[in-house]
C-alpha positions in Angstrom: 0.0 0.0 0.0 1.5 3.7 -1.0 1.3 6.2 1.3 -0.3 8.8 0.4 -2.5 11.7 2.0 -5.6 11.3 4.3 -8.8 11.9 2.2 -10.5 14.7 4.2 -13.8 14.2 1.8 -17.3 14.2 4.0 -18.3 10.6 4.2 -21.7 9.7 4.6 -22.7 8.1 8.0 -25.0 5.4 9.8 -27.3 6.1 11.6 -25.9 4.4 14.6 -27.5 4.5 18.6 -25.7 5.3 21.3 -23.5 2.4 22.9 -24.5 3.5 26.3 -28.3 3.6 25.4 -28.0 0.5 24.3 -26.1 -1.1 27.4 -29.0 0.2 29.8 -31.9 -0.6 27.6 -30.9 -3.7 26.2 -28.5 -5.8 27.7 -29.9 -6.3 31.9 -27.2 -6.7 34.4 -25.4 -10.1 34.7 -22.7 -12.5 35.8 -21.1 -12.5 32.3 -22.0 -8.6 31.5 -22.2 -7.2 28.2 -19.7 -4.1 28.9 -16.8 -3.9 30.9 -13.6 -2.1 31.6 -10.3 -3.9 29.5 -8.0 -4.3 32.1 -6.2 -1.2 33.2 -6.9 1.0 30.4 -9.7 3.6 30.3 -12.0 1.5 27.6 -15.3 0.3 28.2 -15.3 -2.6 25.5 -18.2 -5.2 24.8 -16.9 -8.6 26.0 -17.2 -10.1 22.1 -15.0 -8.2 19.8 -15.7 -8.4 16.2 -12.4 -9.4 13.5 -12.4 -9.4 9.9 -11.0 -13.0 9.5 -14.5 -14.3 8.5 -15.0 -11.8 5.8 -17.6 -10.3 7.4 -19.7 -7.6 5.1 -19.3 -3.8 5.8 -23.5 -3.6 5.8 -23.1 -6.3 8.8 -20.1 -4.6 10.7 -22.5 -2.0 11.3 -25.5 -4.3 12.4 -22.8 -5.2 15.0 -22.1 -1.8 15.9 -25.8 -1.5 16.1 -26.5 -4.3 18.4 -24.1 -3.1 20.8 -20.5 -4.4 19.8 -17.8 -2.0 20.0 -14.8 -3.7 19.8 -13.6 -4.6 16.4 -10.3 -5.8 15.4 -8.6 -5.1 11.9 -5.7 -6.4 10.3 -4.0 -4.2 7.3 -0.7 -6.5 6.6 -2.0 -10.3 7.0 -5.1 -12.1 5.2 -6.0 -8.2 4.2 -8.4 -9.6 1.4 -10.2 -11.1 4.3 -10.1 -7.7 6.5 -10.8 -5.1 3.7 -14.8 -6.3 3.6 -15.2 -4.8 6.5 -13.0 -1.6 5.8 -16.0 0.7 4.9 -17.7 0.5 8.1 -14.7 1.0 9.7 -13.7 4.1 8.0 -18.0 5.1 8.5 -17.2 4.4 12.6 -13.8 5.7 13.2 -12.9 8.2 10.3 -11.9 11.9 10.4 -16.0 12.7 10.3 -17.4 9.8 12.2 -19.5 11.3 14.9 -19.8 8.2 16.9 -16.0 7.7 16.8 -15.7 7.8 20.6 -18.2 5.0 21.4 -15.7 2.4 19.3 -12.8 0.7 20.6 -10.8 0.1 17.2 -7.8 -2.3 17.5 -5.6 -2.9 14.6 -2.1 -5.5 14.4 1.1 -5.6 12.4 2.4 -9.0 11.8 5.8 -7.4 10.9 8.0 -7.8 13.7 10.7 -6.8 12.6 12.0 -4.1 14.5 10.6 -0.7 16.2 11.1 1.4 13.2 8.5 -1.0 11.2 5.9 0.0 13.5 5.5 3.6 11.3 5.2 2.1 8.1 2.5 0.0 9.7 0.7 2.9 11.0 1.1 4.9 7.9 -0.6 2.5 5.9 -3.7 1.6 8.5 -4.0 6.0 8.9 -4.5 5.5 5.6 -6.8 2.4 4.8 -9.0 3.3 7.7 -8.9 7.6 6.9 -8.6 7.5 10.5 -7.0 9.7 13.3 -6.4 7.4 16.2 -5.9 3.9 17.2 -7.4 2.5 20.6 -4.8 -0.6 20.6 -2.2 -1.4 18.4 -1.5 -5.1 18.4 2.3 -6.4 17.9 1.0 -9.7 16.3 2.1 -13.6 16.2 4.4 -13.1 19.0 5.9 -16.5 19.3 8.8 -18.5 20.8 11.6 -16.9 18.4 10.8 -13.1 18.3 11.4 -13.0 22.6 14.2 -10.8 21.9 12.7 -8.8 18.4 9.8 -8.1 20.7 11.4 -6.8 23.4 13.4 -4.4 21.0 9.2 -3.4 20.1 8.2 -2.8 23.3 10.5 -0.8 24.2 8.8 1.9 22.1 5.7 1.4 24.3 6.2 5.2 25.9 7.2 6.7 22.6 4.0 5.5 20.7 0.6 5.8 23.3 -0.8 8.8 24.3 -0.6 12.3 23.3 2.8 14.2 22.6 4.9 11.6 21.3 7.8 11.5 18.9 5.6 9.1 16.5 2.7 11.5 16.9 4.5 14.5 15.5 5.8 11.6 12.9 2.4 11.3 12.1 1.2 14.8 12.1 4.0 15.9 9.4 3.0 13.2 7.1 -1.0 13.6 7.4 -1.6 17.0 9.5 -3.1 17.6 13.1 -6.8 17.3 13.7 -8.3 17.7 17.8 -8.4 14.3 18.6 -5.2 13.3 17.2 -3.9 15.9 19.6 -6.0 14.8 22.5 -5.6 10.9 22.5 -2.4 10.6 20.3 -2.0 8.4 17.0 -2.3 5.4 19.6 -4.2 4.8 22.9 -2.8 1.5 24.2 -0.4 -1.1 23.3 -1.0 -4.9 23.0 0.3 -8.0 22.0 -0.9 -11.3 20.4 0.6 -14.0 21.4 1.3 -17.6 20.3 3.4 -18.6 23.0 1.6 -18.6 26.0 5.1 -18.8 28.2 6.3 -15.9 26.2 2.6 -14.3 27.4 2.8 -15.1 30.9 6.2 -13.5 31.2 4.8 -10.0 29.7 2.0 -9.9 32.2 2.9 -7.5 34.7 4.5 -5.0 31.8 4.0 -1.5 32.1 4.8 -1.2 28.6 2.0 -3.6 27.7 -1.5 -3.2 28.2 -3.4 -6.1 26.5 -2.6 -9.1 26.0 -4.0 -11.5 23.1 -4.0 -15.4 23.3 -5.4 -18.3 22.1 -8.4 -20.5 24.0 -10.9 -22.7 23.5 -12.1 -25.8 24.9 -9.2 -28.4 23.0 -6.7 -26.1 24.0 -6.8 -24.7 27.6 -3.2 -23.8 28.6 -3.9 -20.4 28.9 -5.9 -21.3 31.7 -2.9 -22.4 33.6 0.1 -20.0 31.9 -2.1 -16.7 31.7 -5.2 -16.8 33.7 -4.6 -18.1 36.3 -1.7 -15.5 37.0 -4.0 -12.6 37.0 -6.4 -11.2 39.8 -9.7 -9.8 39.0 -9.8 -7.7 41.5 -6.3 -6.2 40.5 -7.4 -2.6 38.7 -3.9 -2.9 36.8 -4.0 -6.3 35.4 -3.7 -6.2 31.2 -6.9 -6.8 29.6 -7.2 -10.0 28.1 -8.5 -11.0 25.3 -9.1 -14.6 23.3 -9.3 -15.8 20.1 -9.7 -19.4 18.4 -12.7 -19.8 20.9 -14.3 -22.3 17.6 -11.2 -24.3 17.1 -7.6 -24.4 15.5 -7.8 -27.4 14.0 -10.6 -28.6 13.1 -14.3 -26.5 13.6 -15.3 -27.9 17.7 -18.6 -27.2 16.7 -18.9 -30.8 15.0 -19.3 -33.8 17.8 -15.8 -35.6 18.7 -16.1 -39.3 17.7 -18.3 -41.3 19.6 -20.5 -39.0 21.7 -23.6 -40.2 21.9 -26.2 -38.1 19.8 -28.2 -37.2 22.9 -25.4 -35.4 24.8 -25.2 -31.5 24.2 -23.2 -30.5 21.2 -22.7 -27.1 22.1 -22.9 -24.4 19.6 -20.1 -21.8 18.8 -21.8 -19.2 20.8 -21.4 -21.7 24.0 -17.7 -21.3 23.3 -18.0 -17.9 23.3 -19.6 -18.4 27.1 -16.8 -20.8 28.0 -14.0 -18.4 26.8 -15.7 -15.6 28.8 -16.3 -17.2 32.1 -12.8 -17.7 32.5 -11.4 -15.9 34.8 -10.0 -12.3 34.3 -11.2 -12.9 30.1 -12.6 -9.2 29.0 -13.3 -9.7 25.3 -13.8 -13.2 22.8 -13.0 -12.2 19.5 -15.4 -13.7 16.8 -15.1 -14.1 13.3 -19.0 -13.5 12.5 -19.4 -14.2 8.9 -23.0 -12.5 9.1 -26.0 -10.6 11.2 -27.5 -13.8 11.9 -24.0 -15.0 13.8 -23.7 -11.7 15.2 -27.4 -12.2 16.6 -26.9 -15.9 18.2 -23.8 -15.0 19.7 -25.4 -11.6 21.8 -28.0 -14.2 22.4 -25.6 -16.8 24.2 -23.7 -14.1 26.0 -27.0 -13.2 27.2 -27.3 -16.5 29.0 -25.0 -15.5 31.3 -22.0 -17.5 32.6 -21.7 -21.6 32.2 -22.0 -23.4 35.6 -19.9 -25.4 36.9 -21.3 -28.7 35.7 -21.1 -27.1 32.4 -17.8 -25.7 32.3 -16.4 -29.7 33.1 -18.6 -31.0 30.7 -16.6 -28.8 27.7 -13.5 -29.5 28.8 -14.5 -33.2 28.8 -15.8 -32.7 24.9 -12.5 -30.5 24.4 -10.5 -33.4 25.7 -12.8 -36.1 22.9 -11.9 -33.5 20.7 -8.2 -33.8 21.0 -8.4 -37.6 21.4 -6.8 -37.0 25.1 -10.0 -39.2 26.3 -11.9 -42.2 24.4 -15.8 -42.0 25.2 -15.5 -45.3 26.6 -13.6 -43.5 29.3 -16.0 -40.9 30.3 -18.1 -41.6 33.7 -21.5 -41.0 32.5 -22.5 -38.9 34.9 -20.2 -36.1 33.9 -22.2 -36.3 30.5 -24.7 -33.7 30.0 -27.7 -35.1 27.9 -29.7 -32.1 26.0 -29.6 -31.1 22.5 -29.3 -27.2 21.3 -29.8 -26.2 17.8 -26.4 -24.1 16.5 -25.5 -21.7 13.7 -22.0 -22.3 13.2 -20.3 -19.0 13.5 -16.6 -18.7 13.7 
């Protein structure tokens, strides 16, 4: 992508209601609510975050946004082709004119970890795909076992990037101009980091250069229950926020039955993974790939359910561990079976 000027042209907007008018009237207080604070930052996210990875329509990012997600996660240097169908509604919610641009939480990730200098030509080219002014989190992504060193070297940026008055914010000011919010929350809010190696995670926790941290979870693969969760206290005001991705599966969709479960036991739907990611403890967002309204819809409406008991919550790790042949059915005491059927719309 070139870099090239910020179009400053009017662009027409949704009619979009407010996110706090929506919180009060439509989603009722709860032991899994539908807003809360990410970690130590100042950002009142909802706890499922929208990506681009399931080529989600522009049309339906907004029925999102409408139904009361905020959160939404774009990608400018990996699977863009994916990302870019939801670009419009993006540049609609967060661009240079939006006037709803302060009820969204707009996180965007470079996969190019390289070193801190590549960290402007990322910026330069999501300032200009988006027509934006600000990023809430930018994402250092696919941090795995080999880059502990490179992203080290990234971090150590952390102070010179977030928040108002920073040398990258004059960078950025000389290349596309000053507007009042680029001068009030700086080119970047917060800084946060997706990790593959949950070690590598664990060790970053308690970073004042790092705000949120990224991982993979779902029911097959649960060591970030052990490596990052269970490192954190909720009641700490400046743990990272946390969120999770992968809550459908990494290989292979988990919303298909594991060989051999009986067709009376539950076969939980993808928005029951959603639930399991989220009543983990100190989880603030579960990233979804909606592919349409109609996943958007059934995965508000599982949230809405509230948290899984604790019956439930063994239950999926059981069908996890059938999932990743850990356990043969044959194995499984059939009392920690749970024996109901629930229609599911595979979202991802």
């Amino acid at each position: 992508m070139k870099i090239t000027n910020l179009v400053t042209d009017p662009v027409q907007q949704p009619v979009v209601p407010s996110v706090e008018v929506a919180a009060i009237t439509k989603f009722p207080e709860s032991d899994l609510p539908f807003y809360r604070k990410l970690g130590r930052t100042d950002l009142t996210v909802s706890c499922l975050g929208l990506g681009g990875g399931g080529h989600i329509s522009s049309e339906d990012t907004l029925y999102a946004f409408k139904q009361g997600i905020n959160y939404f996660f774009y990608s400018s240097d990996l699977h863009h082709y994916l990302y870019s169908s939801m670009a419009e509604a993006l540049r609609n919610l967060c661009g240079r004119k939006s006037s709803v641009r302060e009820q969204v939480v707009l996180a965007t990730v470079t996969y190019v970890l390289k070193s801190p200098e590549s960290v402007l030509s990322s910026l330069y080219d999501q300032l200009t795909d988006l027509k934006m002014d600000y990023i809430d989190v930018f994402f250092w992504g696919w941090v795995g076992s080999k880059d502990g060193d490179t992203f080290q070297d990234c971090l150590s940026v952390s102070d010179d990037l977030r928040g108002p008055n920073t040398a990258y914010q004059r960078t950025i000011e000389r290349m596309f101009g000053t507007s009042e919010r680029l001068k009030k929350m700086g080119i970047v809010r917060y800084i946060g980091a997706s990790f593959h190696d949950l070690n590598l995670a664990r060790q970053w926790l308690d970073s004042p250069l790092l705000d949120v941290v990224m991982v993979r979870h779902n029911v097959a693969h649960r060591t970030a229950q052990s490596q990052v969760f269970a490192h954190l206290d909720a009641q700490d005001p400046q743990r990272p926020g946390i969120v999770t991705f992968k809550s459908a599966g990494m290989q292979g969709p988990l919303w298909h039955a594991p060989p051999g479960l009986p067709a009376e036991c539950w076969q939980p739907s993808v928005p029951d993974f959603y639930r399991y990611a989220l009543s983990q403890n100190c989880v603030d967002i579960a990233l979804t790939g909606c592919r349409s309204r109609e996943e958007i819809d059934a995965a508000i409406s599982g949230v809405q359910k509230g948290k899984l008991t604790p019956a439930e919550l063994d239950y999926l790790n059981l069908y996890g561990d059938l999932h990743r042949h850990r356990l043969k059915i044959q194995e499984v005491p059939p009392e920690r079976l749970l024996y109901r059927s629930e229609m599911a719309i595979p979202t991802l």
